[in-house]
C-alpha positions as a Markdown table, in Angstrom:
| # | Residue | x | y | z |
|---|---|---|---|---|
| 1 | Unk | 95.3 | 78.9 | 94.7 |
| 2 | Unk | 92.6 | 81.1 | 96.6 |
| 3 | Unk | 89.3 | 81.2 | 95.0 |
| 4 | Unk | 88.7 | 84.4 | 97.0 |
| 5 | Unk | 88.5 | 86.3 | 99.9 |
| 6 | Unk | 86.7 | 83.4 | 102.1 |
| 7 | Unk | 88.9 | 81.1 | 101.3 |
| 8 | Unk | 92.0 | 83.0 | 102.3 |
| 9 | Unk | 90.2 | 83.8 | 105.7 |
| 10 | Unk | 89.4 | 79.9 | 106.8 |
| 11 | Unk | 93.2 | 79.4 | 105.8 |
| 12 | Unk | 94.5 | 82.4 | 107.8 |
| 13 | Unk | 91.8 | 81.0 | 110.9 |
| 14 | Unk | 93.6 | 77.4 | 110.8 |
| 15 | Unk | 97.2 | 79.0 | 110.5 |
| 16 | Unk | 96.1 | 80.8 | 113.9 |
| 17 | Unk | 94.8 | 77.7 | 115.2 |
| 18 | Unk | 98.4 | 76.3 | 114.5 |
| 19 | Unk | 100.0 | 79.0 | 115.6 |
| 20 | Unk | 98.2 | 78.8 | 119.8 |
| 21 | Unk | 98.7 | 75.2 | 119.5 |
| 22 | Unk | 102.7 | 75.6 | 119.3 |
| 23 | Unk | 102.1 | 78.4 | 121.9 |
| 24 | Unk | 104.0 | 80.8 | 119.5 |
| 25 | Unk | 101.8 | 83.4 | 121.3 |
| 26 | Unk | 99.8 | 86.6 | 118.9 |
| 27 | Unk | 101.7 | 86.7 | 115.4 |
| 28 | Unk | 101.2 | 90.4 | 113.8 |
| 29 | Unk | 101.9 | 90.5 | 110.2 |
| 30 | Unk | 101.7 | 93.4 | 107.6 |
| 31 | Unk | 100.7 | 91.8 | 104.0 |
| 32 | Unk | 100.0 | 93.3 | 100.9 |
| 33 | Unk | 99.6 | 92.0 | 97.3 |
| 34 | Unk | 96.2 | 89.8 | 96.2 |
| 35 | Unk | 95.4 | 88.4 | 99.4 |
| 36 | Unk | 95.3 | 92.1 | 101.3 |
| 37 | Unk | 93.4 | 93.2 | 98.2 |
| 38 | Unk | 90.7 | 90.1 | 97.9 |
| 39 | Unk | 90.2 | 90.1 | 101.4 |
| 40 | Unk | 89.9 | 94.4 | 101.5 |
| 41 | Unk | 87.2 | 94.2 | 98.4 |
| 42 | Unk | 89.2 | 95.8 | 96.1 |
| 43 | Unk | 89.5 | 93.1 | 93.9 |
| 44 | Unk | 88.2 | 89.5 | 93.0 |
| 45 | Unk | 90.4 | 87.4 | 92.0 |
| 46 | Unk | 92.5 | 84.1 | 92.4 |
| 47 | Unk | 95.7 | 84.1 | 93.9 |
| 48 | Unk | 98.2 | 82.3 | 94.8 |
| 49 | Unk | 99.8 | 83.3 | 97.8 |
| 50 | Unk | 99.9 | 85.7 | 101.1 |
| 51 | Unk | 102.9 | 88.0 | 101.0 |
| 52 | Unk | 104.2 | 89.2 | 104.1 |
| 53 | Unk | 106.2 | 92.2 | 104.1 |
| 54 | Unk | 106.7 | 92.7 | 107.9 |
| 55 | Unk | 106.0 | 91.7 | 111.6 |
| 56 | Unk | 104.7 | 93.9 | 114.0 |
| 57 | Unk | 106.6 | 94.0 | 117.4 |
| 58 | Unk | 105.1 | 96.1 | 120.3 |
| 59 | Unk | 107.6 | 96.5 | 122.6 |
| 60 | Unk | 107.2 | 99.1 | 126.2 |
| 61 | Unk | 104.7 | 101.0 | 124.1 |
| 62 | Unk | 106.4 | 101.1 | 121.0 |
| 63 | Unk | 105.8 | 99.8 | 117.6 |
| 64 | Unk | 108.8 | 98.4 | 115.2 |
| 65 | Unk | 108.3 | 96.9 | 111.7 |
| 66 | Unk | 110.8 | 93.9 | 111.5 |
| 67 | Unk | 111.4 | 93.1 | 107.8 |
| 68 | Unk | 110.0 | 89.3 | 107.2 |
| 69 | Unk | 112.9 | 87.2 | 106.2 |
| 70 | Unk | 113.2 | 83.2 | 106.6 |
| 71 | Unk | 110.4 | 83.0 | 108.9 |
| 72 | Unk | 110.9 | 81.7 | 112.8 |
| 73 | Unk | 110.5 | 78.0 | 112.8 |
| 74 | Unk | 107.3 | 78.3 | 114.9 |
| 75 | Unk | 105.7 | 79.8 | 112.2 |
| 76 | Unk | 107.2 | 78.0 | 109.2 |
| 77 | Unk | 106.0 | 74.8 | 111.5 |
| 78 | Unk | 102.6 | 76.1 | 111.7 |
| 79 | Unk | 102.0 | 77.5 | 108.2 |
| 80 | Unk | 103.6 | 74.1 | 106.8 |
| 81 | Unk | 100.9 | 72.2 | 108.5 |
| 82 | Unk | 98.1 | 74.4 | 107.1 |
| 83 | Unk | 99.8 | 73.9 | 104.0 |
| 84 | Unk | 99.3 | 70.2 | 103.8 |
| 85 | Unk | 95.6 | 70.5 | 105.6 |
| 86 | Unk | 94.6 | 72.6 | 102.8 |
| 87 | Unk | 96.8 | 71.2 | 100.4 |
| 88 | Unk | 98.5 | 74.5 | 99.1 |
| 89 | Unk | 101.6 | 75.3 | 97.9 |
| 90 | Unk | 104.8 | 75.2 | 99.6 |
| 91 | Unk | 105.0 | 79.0 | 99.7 |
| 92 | Unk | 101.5 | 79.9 | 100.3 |
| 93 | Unk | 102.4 | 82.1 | 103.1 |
| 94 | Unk | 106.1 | 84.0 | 101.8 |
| 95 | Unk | 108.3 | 86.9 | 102.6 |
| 96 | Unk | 108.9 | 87.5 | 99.0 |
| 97 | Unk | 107.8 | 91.1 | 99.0 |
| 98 | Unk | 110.0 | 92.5 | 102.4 |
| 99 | Unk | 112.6 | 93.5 | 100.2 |
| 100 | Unk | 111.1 | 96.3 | 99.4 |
| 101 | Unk | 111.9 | 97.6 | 102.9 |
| 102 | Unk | 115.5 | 98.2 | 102.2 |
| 103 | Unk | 114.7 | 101.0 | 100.5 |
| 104 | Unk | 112.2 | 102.4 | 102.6 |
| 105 | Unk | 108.0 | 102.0 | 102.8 |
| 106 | Unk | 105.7 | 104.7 | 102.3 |
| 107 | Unk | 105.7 | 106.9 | 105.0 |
| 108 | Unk | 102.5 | 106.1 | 107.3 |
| 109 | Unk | 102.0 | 103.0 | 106.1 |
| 110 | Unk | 101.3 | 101.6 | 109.6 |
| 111 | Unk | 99.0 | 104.1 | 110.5 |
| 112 | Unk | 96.5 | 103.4 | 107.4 |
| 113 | Unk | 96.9 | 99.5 | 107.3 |
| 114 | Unk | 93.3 | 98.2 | 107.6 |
| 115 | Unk | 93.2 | 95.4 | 111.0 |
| 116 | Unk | 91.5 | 91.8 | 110.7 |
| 117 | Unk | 92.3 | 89.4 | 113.8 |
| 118 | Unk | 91.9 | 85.7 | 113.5 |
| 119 | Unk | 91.4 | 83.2 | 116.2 |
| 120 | Unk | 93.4 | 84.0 | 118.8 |
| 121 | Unk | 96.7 | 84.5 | 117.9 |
| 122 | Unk | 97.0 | 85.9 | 114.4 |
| 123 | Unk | 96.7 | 89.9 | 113.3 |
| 124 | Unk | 97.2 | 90.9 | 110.0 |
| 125 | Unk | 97.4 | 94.2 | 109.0 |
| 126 | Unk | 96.7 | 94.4 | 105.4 |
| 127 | Unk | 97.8 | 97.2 | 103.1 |
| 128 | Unk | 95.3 | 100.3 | 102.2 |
| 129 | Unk | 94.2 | 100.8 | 99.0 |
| 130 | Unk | 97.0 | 104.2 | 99.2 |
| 131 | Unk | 100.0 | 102.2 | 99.8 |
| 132 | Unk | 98.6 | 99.3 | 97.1 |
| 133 | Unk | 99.0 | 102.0 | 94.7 |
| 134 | Unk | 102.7 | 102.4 | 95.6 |
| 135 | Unk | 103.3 | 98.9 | 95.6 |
| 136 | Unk | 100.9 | 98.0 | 92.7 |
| 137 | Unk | 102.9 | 100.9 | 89.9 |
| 138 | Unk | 106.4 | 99.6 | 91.4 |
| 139 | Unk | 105.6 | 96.1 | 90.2 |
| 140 | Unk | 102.9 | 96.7 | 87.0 |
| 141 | Unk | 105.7 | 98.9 | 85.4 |
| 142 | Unk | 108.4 | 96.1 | 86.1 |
| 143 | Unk | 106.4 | 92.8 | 85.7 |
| 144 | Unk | 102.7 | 93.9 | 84.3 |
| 145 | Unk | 100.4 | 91.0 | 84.3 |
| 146 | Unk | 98.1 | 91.3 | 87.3 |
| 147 | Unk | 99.7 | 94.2 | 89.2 |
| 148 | Unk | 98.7 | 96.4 | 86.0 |
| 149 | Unk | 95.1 | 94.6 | 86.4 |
| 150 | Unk | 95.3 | 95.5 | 90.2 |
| 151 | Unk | 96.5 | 98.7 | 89.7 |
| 152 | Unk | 93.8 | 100.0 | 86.9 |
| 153 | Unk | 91.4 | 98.1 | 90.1 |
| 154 | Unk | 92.5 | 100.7 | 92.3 |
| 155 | Unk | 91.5 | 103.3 | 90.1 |
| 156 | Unk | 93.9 | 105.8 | 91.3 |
| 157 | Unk | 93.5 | 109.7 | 91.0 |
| 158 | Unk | 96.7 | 111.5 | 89.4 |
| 159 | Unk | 97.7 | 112.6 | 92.4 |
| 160 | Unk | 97.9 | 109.3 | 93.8 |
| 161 | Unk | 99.9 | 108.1 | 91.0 |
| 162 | Unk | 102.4 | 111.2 | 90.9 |
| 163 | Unk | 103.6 | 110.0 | 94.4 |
| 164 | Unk | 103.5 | 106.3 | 94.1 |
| 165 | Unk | 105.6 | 107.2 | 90.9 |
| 166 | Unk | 108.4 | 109.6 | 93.3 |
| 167 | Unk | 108.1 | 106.7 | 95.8 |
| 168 | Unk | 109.3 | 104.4 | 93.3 |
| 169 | Unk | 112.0 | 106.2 | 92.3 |
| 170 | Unk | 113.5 | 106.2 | 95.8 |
| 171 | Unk | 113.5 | 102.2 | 95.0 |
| 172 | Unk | 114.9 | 103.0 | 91.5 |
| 173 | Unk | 116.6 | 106.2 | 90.7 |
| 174 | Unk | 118.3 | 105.5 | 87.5 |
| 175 | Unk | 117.5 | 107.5 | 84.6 |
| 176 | Unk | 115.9 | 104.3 | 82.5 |
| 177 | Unk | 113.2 | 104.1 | 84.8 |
| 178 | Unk | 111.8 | 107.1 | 84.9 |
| 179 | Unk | 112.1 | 106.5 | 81.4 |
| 180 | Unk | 110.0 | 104.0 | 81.7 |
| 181 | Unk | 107.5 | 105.3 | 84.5 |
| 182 | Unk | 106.8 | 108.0 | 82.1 |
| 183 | Unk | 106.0 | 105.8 | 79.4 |
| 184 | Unk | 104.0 | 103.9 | 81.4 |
| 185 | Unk | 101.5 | 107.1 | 82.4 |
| 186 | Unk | 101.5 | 108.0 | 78.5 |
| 187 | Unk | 100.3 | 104.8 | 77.9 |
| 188 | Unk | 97.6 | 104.6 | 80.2 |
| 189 | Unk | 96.0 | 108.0 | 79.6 |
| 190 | Unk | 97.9 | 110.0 | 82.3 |
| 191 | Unk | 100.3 | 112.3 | 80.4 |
| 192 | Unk | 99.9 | 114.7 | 83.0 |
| 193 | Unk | 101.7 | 112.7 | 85.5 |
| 194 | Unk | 104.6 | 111.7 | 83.0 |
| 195 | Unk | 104.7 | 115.4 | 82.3 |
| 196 | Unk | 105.4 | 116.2 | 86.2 |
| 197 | Unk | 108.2 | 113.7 | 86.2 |
């Protein structure tokens, strides 16, 4: 578990240490979830975890998004070391949110990420506040828990919630969820984006 946002940063400092000792060379990663949102300010919490939904590769000028799956060994190698330095869990650093990918990302996304570089060969680009909201609804009306929390941390406008809510819909179209979406805005005091759905 991360206490907070310093905590996460001296563990994404030693995974770059790890990462130039095994001369993998600069790692860009796009992360969302608790960890982009400790480490942003936009909430303070624990958490358990650094989701990676994407690397960055820069190639003759231009910029691809390549969707994290079973990380390259070099990595896994280098975040399994910082595991055991810092005694964290097996899957402190996972892909488990890159699915969302197959479905598409909200468009821009790479263009508002907020930048943090550590040591010498790590860049992560963490998820603005804009695109948490997308994530954050997706999973608060699906799961609840702390991505409702997160969410309601956000504080998102109405208009920022009507098109988190069509982006999520791309993700799930069926009739039950927007159902359920609308539901969801009833219930937190937004009946005027149910109503536009």
């Amino acid at each position: 578990m991360f206490a907070g946002k310093d905590e996460i940063e001296r563990v994404l400092e030693a995974f770059s240490e790890q990462l130039e000792i095994l001369g993998v060379g600069t790692v860009e990663m796009v992360v969302c979830g608790g960890a982009a949102l400790n480490v942003l300010g936009y909430v303070r919490r624990t958490t358990k975890d650094v989701d990676v939904i994407a690397f960055l590769e820069k190639k003759g000028g231009s910029v691809a998004l390549i969707q994290a799956g079973p990380f390259p060994p070099l990595i896994k190698q280098a975040a399994d070391k910082v595991q055991r330095d810092f005694n964290l869990p097996d899957n402190w650093l996972n892909p488990g949110p890159a699915s969302v990918m197959d479905f598409g990302l909200p468009e821009g996304l790479l263009e508002r990420t907020e930048n943090r570089t550590y040591g010498r060969a790590l860049v992560i680009h963490f998820l603005s506040r804009y695109d948490q909201i997308h994530f954050k609804l997706y999973a608060a009306v699906d799961q609840g828990g702390k991505h409702f929390d997160d969410l309601l941390a956000l504080k998102p406008s109405s208009q920022e919630l009507e098109v988190a809510a069509r982006w999520s819909m791309t993700h799930d179209p069926s009739e039950g969820f927007r159902v359920i979406l609308r539901d969801f805005f009833r219930r937190i005091g937004h009946d005027d984006v149910a109503a536009k759905l």
